[in-house]
PDB file of N, CA, C and O in Angstrom:
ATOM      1  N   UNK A   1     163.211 214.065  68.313  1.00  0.00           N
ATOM      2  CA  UNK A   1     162.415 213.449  69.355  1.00  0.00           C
ATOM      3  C   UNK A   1     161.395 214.443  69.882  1.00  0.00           C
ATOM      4  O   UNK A   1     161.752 215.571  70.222  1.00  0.00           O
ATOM      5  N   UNK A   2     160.099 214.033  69.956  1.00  0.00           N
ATOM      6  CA  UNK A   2     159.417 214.224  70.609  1.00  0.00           C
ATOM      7  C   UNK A   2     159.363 215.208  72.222  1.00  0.00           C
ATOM      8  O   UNK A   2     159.802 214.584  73.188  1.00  0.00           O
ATOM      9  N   UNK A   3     158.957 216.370  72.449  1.00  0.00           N
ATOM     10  CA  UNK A   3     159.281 216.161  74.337  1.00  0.00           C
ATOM     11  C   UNK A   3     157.722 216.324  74.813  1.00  0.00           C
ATOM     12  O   UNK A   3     156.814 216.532  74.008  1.00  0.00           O
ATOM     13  N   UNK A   4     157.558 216.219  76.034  1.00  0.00           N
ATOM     14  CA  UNK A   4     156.354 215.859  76.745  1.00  0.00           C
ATOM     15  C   UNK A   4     156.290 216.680  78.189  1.00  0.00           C
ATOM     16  O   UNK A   4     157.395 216.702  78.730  1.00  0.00           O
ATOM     17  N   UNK A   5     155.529 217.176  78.732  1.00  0.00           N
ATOM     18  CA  UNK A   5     155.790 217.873  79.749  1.00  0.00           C
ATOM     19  C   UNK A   5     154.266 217.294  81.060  1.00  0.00           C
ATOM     20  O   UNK A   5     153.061 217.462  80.872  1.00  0.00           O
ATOM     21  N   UNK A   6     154.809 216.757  82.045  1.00  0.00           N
ATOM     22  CA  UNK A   6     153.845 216.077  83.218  1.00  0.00           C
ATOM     23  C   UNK A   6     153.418 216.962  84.156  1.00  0.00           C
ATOM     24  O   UNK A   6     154.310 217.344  84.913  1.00  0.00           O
ATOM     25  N   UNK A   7     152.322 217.412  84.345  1.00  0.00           N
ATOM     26  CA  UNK A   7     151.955 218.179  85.224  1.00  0.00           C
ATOM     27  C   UNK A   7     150.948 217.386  86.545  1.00  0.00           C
ATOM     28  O   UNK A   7     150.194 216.415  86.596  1.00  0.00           O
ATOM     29  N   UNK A   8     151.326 218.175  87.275  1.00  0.00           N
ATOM     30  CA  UNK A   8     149.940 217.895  88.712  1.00  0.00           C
ATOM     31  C   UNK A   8     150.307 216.139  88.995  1.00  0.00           C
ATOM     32  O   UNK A   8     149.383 215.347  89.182  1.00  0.00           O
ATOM     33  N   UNK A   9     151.910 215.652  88.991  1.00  0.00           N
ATOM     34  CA  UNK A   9     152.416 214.569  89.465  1.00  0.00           C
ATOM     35  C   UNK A   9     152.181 214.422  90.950  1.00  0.00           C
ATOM     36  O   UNK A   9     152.589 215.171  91.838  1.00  0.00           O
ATOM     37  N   UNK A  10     151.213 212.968  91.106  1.00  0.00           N
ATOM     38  CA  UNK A  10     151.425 213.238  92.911  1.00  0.00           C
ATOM     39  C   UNK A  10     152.547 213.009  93.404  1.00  0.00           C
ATOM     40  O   UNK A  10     153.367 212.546  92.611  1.00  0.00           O
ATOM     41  N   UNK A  11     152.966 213.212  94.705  1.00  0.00           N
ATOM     42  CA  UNK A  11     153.966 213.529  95.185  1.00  0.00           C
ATOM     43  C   UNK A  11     154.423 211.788  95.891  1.00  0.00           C
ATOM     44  O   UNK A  11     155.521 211.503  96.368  1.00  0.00           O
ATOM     45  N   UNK A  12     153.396 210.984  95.779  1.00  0.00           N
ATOM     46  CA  UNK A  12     154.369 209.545  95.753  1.00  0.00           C
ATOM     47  C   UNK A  12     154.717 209.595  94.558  1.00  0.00           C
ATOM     48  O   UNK A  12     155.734 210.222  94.264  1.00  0.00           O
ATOM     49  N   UNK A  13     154.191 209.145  93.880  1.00  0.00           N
ATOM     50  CA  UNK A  13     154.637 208.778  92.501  1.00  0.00           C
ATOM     51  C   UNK A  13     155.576 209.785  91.927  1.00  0.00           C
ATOM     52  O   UNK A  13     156.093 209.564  90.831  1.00  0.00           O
ATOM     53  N   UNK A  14     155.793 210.716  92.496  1.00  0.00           N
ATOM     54  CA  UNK A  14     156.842 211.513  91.685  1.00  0.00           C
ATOM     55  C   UNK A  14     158.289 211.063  93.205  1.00  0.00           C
ATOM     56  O   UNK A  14     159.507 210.972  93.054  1.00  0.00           O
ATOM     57  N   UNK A  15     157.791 210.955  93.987  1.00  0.00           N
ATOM     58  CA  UNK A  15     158.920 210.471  95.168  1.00  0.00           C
ATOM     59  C   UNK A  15     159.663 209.043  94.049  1.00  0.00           C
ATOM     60  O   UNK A  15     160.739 209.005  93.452  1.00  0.00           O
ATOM     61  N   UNK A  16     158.417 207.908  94.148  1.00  0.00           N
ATOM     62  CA  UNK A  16     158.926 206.498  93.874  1.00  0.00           C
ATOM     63  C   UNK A  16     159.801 206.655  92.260  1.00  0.00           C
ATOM     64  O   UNK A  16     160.903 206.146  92.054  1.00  0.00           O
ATOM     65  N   UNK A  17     159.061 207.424  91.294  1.00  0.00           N
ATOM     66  CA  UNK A  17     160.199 207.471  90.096  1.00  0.00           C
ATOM     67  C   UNK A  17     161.792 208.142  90.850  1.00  0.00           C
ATOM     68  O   UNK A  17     162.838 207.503  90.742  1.00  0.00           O
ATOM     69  N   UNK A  18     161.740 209.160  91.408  1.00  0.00           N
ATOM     70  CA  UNK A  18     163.344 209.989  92.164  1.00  0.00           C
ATOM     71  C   UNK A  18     164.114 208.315  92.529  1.00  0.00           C
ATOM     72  O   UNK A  18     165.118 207.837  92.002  1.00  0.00           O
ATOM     73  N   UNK A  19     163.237 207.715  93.585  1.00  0.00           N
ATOM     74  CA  UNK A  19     164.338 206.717  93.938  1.00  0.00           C
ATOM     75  C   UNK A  19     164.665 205.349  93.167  1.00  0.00           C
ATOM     76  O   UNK A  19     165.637 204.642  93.435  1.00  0.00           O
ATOM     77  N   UNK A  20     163.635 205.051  92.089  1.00  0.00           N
ATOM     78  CA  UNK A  20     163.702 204.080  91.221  1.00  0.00           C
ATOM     79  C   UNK A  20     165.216 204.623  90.102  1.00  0.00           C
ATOM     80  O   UNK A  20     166.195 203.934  89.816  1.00  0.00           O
ATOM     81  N   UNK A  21     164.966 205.806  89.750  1.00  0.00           N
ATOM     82  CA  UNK A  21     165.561 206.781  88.774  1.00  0.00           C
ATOM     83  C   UNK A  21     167.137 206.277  89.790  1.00  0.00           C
ATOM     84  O   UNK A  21     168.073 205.531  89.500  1.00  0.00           O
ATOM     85  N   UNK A  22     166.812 207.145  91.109  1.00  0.00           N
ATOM     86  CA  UNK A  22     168.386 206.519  91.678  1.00  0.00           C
ATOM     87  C   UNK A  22     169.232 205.496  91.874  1.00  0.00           C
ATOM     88  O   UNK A  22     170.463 205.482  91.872  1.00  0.00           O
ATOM     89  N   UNK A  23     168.465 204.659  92.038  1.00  0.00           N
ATOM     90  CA  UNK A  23     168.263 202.711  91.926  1.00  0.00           C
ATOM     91  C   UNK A  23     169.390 202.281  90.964  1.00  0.00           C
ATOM     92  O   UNK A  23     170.487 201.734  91.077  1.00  0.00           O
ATOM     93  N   UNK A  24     168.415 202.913  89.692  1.00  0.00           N
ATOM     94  CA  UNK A  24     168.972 202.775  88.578  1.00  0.00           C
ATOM     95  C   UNK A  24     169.999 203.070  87.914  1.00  0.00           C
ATOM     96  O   UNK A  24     170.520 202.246  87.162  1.00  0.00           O
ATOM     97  N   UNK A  25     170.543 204.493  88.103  1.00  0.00           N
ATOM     98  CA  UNK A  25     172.055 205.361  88.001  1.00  0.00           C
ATOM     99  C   UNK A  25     171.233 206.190  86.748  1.00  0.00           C
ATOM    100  O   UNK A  25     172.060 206.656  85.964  1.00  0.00           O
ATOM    101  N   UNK A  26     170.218 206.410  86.463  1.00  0.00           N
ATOM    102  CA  UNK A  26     169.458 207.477  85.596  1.00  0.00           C
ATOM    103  C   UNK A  26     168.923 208.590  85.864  1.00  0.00           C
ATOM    104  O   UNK A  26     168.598 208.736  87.042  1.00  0.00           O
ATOM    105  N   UNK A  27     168.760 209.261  85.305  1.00  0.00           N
ATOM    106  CA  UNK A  27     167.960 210.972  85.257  1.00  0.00           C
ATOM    107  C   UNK A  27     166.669 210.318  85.524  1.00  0.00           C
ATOM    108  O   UNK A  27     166.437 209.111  85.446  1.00  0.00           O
ATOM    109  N   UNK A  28     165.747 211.387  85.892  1.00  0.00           N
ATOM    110  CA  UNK A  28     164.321 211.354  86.045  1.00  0.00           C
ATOM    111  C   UNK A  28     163.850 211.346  84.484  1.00  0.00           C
ATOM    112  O   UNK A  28     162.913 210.700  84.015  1.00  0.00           O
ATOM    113  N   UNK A  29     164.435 211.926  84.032  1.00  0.00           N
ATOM    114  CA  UNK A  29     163.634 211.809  82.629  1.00  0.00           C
ATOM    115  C   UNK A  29     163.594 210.371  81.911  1.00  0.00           C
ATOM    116  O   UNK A  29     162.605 209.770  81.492  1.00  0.00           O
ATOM    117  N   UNK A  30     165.411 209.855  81.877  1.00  0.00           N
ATOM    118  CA  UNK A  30     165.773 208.908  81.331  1.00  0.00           C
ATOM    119  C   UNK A  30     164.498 207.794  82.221  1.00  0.00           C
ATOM    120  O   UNK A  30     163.577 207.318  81.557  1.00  0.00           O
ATOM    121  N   UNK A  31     164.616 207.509  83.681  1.00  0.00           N
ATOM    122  CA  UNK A  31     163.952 206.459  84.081  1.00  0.00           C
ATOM    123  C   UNK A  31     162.597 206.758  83.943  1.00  0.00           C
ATOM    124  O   UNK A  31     161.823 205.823  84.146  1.00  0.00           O
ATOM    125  N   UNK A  32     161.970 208.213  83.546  1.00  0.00           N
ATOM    126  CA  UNK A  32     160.396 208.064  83.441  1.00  0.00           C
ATOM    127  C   UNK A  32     160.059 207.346  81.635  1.00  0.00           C
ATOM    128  O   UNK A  32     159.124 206.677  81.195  1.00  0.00           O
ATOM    129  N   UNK A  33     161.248 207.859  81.032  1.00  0.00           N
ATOM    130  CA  UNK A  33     161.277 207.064  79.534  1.00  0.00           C
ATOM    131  C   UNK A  33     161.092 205.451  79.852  1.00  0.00           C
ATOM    132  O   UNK A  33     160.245 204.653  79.453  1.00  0.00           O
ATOM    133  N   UNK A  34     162.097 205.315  80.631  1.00  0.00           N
ATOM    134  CA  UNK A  34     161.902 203.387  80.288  1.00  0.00           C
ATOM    135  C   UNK A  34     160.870 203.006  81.376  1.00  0.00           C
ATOM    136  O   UNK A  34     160.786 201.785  81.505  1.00  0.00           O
ATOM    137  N   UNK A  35     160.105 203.679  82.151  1.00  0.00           N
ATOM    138  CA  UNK A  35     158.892 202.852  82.697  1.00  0.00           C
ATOM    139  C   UNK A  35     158.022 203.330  81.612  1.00  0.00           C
ATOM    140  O   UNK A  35     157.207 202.407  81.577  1.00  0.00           O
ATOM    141  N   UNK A  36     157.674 204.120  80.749  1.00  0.00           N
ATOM    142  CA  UNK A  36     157.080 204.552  79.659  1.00  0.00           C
ATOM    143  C   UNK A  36     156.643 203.301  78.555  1.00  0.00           C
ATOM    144  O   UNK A  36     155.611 202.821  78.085  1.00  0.00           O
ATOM    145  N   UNK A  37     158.400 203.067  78.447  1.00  0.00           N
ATOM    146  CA  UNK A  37     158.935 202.049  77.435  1.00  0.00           C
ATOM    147  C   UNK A  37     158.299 200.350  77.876  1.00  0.00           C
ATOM    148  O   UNK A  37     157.836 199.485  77.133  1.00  0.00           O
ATOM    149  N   UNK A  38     158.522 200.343  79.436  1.00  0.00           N
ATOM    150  CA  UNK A  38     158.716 198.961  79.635  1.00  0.00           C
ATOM    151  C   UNK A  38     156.559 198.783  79.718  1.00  0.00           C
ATOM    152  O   UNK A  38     156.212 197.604  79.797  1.00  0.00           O
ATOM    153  N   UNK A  39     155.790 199.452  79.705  1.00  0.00           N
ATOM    154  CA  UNK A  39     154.614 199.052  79.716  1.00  0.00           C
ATOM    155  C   UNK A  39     154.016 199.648  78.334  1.00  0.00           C
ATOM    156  O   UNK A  39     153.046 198.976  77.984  1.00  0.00           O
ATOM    157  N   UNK A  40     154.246 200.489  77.632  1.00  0.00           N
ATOM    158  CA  UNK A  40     153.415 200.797  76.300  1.00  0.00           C
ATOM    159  C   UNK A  40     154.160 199.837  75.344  1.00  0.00           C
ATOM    160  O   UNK A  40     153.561 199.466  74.334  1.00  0.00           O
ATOM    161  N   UNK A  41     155.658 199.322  75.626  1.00  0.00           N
ATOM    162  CA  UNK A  41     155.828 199.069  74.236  1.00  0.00           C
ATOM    163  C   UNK A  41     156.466 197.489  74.710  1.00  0.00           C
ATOM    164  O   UNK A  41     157.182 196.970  73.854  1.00  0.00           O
ATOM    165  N   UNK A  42     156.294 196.834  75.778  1.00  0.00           N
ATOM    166  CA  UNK A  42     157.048 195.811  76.703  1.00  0.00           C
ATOM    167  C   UNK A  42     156.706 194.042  75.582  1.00  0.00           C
ATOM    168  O   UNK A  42     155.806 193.808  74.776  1.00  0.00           O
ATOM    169  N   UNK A  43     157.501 193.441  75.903  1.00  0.00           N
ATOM    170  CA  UNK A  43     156.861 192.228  75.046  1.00  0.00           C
ATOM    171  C   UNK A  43     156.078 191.270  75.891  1.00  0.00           C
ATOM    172  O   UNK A  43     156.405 191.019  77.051  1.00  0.00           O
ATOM    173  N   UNK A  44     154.955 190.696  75.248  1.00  0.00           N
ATOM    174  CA  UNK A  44     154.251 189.878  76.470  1.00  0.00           C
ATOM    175  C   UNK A  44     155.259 188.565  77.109  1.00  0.00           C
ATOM    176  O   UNK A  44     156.345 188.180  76.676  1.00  0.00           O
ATOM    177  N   UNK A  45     154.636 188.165  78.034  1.00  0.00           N
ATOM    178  CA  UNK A  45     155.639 187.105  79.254  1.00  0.00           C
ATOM    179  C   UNK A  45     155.715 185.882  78.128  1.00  0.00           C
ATOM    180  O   UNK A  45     154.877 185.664  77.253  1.00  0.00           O
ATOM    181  N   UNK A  46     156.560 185.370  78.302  1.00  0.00           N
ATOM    182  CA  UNK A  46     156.296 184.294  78.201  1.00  0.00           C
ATOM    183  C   UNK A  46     156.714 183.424  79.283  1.00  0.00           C
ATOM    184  O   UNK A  46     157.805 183.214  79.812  1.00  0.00           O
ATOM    185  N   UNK A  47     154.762 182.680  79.588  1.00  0.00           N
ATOM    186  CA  UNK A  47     154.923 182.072  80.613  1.00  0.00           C
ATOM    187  C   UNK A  47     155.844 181.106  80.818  1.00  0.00           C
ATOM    188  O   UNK A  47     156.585 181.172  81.799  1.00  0.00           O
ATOM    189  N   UNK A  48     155.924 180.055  79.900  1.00  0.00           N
ATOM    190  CA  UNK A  48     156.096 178.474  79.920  1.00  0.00           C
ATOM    191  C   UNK A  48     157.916 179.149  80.034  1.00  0.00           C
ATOM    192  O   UNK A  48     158.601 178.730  80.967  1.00  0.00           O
ATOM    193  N   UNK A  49     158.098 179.449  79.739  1.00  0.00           N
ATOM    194  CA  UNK A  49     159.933 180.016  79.563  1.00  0.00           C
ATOM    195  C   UNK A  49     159.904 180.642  81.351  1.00  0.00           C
ATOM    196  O   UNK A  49     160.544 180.045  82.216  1.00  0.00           O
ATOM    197  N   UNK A  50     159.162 181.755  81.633  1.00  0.00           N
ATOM    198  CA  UNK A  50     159.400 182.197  82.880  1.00  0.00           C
ATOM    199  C   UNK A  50     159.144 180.926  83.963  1.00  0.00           C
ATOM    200  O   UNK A  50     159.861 181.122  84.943  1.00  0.00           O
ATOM    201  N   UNK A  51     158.551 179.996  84.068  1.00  0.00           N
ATOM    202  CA  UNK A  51     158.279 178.987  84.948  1.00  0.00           C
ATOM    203  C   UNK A  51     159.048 177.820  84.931  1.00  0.00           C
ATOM    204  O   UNK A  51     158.948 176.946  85.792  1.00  0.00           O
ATOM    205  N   UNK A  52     160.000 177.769  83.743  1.00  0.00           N
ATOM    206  CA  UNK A  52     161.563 176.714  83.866  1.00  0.00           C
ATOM    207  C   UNK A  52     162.189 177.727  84.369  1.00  0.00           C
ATOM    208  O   UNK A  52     162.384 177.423  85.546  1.00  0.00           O
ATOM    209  N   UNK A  53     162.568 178.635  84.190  1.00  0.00           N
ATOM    210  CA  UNK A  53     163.250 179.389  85.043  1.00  0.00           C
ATOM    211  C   UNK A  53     163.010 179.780  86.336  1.00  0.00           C
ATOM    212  O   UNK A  53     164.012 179.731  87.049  1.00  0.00           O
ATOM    213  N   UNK A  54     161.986 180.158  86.873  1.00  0.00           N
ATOM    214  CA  UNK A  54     161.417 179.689  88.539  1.00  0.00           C
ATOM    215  C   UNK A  54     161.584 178.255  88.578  1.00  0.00           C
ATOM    216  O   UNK A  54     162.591 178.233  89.286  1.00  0.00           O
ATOM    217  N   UNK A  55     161.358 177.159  88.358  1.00  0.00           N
ATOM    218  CA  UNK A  55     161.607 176.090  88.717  1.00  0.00           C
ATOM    219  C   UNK A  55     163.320 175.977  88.757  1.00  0.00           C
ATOM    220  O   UNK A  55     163.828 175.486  89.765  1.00  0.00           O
ATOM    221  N   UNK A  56     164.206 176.453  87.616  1.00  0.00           N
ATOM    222  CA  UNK A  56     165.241 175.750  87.729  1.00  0.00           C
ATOM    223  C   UNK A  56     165.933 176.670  88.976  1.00  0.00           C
ATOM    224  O   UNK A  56     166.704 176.150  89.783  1.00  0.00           O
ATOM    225  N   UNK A  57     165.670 177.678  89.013  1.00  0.00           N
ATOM    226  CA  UNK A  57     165.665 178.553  90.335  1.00  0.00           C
ATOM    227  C   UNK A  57     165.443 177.870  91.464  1.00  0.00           C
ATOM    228  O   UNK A  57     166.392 177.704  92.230  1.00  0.00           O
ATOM    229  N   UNK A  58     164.282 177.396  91.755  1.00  0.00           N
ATOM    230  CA  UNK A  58     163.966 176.742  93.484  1.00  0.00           C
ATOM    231  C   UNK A  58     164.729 175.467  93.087  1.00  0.00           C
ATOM    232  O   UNK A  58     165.560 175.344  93.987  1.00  0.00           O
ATOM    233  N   UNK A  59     164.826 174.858  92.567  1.00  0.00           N
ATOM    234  CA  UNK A  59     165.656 173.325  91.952  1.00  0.00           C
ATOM    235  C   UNK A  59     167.150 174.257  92.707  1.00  0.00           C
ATOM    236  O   UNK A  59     167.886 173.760  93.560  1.00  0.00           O
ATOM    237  N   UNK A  60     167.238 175.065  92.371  1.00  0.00           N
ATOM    238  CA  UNK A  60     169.047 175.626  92.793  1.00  0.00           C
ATOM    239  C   UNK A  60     169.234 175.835  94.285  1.00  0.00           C
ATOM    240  O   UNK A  60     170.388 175.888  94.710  1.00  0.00           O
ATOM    241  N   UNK A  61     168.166 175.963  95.156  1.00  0.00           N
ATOM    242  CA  UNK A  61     167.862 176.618  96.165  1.00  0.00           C
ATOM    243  C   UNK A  61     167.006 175.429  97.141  1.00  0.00           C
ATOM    244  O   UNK A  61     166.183 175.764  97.992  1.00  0.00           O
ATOM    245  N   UNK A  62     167.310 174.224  96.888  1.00  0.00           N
ATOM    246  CA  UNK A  62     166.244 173.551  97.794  1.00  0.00           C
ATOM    247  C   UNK A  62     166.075 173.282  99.546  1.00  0.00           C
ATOM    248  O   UNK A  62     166.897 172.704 100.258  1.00  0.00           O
ATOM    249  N   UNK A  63     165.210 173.678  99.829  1.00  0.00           N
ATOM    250  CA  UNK A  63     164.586 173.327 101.036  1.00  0.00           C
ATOM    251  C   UNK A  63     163.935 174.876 101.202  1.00  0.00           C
ATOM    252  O   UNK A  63     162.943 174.917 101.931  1.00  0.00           O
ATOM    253  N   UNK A  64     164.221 175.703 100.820  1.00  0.00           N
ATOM    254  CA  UNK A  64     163.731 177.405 100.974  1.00  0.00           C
ATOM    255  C   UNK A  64     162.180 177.554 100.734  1.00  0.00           C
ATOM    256  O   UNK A  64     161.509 178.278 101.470  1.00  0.00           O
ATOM    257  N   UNK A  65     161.585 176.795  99.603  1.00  0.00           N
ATOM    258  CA  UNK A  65     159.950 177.177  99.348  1.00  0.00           C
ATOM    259  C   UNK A  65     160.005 175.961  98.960  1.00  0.00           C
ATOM    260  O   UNK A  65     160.718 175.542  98.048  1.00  0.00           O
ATOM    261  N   UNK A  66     158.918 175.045  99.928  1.00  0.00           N
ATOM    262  CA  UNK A  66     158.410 173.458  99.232  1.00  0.00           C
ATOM    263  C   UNK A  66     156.892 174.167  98.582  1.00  0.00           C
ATOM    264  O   UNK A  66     156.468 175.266  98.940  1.00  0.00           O
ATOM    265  N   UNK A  67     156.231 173.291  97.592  1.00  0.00           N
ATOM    266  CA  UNK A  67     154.969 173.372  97.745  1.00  0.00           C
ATOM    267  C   UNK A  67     153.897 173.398  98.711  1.00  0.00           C
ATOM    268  O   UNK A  67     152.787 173.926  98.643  1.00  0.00           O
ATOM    269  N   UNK A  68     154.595 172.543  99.868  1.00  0.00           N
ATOM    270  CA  UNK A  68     153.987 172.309 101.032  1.00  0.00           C
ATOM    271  C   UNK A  68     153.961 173.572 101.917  1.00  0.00           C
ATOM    272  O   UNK A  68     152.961 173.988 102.501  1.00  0.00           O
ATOM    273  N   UNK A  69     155.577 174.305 101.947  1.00  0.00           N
ATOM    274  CA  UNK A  69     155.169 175.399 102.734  1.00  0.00           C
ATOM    275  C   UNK A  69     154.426 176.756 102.103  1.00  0.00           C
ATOM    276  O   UNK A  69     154.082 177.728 102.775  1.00  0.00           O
ATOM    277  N   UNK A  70     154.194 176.549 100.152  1.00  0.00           N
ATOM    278  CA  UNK A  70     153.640 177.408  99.735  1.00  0.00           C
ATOM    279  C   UNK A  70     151.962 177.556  99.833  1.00  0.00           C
ATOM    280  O   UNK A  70     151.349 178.600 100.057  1.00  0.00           O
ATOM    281  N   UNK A  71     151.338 176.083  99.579  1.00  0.00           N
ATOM    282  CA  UNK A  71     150.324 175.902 100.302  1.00  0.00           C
ATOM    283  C   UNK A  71     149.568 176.349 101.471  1.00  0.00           C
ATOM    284  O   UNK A  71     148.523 176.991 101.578  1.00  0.00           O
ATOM    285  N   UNK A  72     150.422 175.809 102.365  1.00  0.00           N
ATOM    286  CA  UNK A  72     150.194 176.351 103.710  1.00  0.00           C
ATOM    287  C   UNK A  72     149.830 177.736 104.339  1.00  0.00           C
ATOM    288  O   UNK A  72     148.939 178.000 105.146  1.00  0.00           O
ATOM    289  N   UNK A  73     150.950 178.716 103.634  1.00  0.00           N
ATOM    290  CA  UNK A  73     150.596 179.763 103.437  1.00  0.00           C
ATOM    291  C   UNK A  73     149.240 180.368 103.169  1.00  0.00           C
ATOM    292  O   UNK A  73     148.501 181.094 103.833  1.00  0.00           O
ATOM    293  N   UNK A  74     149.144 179.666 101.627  1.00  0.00           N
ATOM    294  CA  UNK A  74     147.961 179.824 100.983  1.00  0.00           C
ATOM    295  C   UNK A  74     146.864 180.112 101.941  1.00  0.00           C
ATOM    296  O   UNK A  74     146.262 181.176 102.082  1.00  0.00           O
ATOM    297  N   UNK A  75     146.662 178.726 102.727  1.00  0.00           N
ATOM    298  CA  UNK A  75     145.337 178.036 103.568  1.00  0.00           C
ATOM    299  C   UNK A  75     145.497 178.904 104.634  1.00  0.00           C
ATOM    300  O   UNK A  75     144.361 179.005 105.098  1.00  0.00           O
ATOM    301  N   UNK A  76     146.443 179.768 105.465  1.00  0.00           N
ATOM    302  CA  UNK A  76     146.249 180.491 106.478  1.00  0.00           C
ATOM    303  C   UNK A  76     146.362 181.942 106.451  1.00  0.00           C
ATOM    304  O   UNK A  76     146.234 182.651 107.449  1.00  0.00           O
ATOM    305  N   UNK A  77     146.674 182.473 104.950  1.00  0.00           N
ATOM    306  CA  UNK A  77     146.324 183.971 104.960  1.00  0.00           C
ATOM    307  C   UNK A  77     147.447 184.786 105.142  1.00  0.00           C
ATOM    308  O   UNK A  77     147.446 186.014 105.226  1.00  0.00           O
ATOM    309  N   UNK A  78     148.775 183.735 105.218  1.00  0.00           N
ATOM    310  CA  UNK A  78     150.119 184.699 105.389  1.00  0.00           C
ATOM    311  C   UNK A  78     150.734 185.067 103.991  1.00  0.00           C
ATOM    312  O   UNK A  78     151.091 184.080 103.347  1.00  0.00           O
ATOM    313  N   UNK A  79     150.961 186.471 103.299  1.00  0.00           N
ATOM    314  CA  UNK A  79     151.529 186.541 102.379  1.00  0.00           C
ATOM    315  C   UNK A  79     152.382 185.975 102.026  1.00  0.00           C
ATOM    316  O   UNK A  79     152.879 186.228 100.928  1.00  0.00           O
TER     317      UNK A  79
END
């Protein structure tokens, strides 16, 4: 294998990998590998599959997010 050495890391981004890395139960190295992994080598979405699954999701969960209150949102600027 390959090794690689990161220099002049800013100090968020070297903070947010420490606690992602901890999150995770991984080394800094191991978790800087799989954010490495999960965007150079990641498979594209698939939408139509991810959106039965959000649907069958709020379908499991109803009254929590209508369209109506997602809308609404929309129209007044609240995240």
């Amino acid at each position: 294998m390959a090794t690689i050495t990161l220099k002049n890391i800013p100090a968020p981004l070297h903070e947010a990998l420490k606690r992602r890395a901890l999150s995770h139960r991984r080394s800094l190295n191991s978790e800087a590998i799989e954010c490495l992994e999960r965007v150079l080598l990641g498979k594209p979405m698939d939408v139509p599959a991810y959106l039965t699954q959000v649907r069958s999701l709020r379908a499991a969960t109803p009254g929590q997010l209508s369209e109506d209150l997602i809308r609404e949102a929309r129209e007044t600027g609240r995240p």
